[in-house]
Each structure stands twice: as structure tokens, then as C-alpha cells.
C-alpha positions as CSV (number, residue, x, y, z in Angstrom):
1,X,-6.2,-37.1,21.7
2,X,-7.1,-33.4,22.3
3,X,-5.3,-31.6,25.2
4,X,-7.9,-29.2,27.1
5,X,-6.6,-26.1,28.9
6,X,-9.2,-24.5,30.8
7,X,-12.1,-25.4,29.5
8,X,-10.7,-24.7,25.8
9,X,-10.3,-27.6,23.4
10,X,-6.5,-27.5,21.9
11,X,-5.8,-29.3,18.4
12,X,-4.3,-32.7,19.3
13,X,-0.6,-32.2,18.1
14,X,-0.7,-34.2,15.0
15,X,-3.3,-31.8,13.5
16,X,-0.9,-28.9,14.6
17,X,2.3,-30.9,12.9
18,X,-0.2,-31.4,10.1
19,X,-0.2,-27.8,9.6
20,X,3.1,-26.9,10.0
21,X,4.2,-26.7,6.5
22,X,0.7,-24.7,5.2
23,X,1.7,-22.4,8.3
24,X,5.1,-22.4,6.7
25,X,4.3,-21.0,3.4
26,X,1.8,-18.9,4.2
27,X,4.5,-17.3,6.2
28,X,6.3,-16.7,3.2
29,X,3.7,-15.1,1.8
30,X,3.4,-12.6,4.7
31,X,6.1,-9.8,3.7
32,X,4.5,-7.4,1.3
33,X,7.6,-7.1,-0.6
34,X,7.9,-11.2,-1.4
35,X,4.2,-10.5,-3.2
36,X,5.4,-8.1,-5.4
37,X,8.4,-9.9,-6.0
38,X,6.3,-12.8,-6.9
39,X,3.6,-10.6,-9.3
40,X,6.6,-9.3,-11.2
41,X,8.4,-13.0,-11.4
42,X,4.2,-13.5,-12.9
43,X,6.1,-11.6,-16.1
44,X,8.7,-13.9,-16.8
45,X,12.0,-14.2,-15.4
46,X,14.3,-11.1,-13.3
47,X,17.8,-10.5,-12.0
48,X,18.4,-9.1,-8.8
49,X,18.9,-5.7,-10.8
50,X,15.8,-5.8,-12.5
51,X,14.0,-6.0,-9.5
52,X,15.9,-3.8,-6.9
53,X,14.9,-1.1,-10.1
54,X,11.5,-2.2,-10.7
55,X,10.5,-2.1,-6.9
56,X,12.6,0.9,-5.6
57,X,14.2,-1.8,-3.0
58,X,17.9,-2.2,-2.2
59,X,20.0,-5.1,-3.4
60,X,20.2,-6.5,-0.4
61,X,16.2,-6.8,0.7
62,X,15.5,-8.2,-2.8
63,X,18.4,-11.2,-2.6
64,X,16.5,-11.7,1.3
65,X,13.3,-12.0,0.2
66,X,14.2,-14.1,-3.2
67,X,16.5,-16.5,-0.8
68,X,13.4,-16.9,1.3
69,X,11.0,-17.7,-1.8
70,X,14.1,-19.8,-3.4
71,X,14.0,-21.7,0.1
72,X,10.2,-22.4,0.3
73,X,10.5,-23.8,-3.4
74,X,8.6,-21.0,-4.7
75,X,11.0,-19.7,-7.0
76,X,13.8,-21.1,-9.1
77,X,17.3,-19.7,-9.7
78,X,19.6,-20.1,-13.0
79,X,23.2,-18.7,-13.9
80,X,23.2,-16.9,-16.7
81,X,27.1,-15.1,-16.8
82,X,27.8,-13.6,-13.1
83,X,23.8,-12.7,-13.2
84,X,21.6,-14.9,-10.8
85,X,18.3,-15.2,-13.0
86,X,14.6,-15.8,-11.2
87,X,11.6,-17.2,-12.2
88,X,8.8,-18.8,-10.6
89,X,8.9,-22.6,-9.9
90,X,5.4,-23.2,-10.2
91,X,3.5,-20.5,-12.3
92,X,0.2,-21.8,-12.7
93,X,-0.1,-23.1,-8.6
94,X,0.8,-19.6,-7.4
95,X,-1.4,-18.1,-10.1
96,X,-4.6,-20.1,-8.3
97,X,-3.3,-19.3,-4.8
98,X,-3.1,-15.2,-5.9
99,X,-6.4,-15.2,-7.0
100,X,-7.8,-17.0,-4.4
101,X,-6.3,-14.7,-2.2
102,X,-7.7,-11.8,-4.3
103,X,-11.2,-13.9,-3.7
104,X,-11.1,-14.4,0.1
105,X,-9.9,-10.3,0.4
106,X,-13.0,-9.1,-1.6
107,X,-15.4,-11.2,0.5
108,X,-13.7,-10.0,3.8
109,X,-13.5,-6.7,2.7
110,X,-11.8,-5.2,5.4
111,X,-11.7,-7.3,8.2
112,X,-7.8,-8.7,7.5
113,X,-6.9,-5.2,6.9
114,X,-8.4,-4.0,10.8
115,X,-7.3,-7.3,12.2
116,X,-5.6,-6.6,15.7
117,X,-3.4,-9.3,14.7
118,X,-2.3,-9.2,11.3
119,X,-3.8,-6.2,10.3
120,X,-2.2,-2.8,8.2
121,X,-2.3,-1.1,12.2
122,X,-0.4,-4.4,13.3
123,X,2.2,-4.4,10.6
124,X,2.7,-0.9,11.2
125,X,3.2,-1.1,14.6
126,X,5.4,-4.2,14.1
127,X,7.8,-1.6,11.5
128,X,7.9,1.0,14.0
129,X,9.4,-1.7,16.9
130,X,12.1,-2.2,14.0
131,X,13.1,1.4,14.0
132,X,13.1,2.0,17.6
């Protein structure tokens, strides 16, 4: 049954709890760096090492971001010696979602970019809070 809230028509909460987990890894998508993170894991498998060089991040925001992805069961993690080794944990899926990412972007141009919301201004604004 929908809920209506002044005149406006709100998803019954079943469609909302429906979404949850889409919301969820969207979410994990949302960080810039966890992209790049995932394009180079696209290679083959990486250390923490490899990528803290590759990317020009610290140790620490790498082993964030890769708990993060390891959490949404996006990527995988092996022992190999005291190394933690990282690979995607389902290549080709992520593949098809990247591309159909890259598909939606080119037909929006940039209206995600200027979005008030989500946007390069709001992201911005969103890193300067953080320093403040």
C-alpha cells in the first residue's frame, strides 16, 4: 500500500526494502577511488603495494576502500606470504556494469556531472566539509 505525504505518492516500503541492496552497491560504487581500484583489479590481481603505487594513494585509503569492495563481495582476497592479494570476484558482471555505466554517462552527457546532488560541484563541496 502506498503512503501519500502531501499530495506526493511514496513507494510502499516493500519496493523501498526491495531496493535496498541495488542502493547498497551502487553505494560502493560512489567513491572515485573504489573505481579505479576496480579498473586496475580489471588487469589481474594487486597487493595493497601495488596499488597505493599505482594510484598515488596511501596505504591506509587503499586497505579502506578494498575492505569496502571485499565486504560488498566485489572483490576477493588470498594470502600469498604476509602479502594480502586482490582480485576481482566477479570479472565479467562488473565488466557489463562498467560499460553500462560508460553507456548511460555518454547519453547524459553532462547532467550527472552538474547534478546538485551528486554532481563534481556536490562532491566537491562534500571534500571541502571534510577539511573544515
Amino acid at each position: 500500500m502506498a503512503m501519500k505525504a502531501k499530495g506526493t505518492r511514496l513507494a510502499p516500503v516493500g519496493e523501498v526494502e526491495a531496493v535496498t541492496p541495488a542502493a547498497s552497491l551502487f553505494h560502493s560504487f560512489s567513491d572515485p577511488s573504489r573505481l579505479v581500484i576496480l579498473q586496475h583489479l580489471q588487469l589481474g590481481e594487486h597487493r595493497v603495494v601495488d596499488l597505493t603505487a599505482h594510484l598515488g594513494l596511501s596505504q591506509s585509503t587503499v586497505s579502506k576502500h578494498l575492505a569496502c569492495l571485499h565486504e560488498t563481495g566485489m572483490v576477493t582476497v588470498r594470502s600469498e606470504g604476509r602479502a594480502s592479494v586482490y582480485s576481482l570476484a566477479h570479472p565479467e558482471a562488473l565488466v557489463e556494469l562498467l560499460s553500462a555505466a560508460e553507456r548511460v554517462l555518454a547519453l547524459t552527457g553532462d547532467a550527472v556531472t552538474l547534478c546538485p546532488v551528486h554532481g563534481t560541484a556536490a562532491v566537491s563541496r562534500e571534500g571541502q566539509k571534510r577539511h573544515e
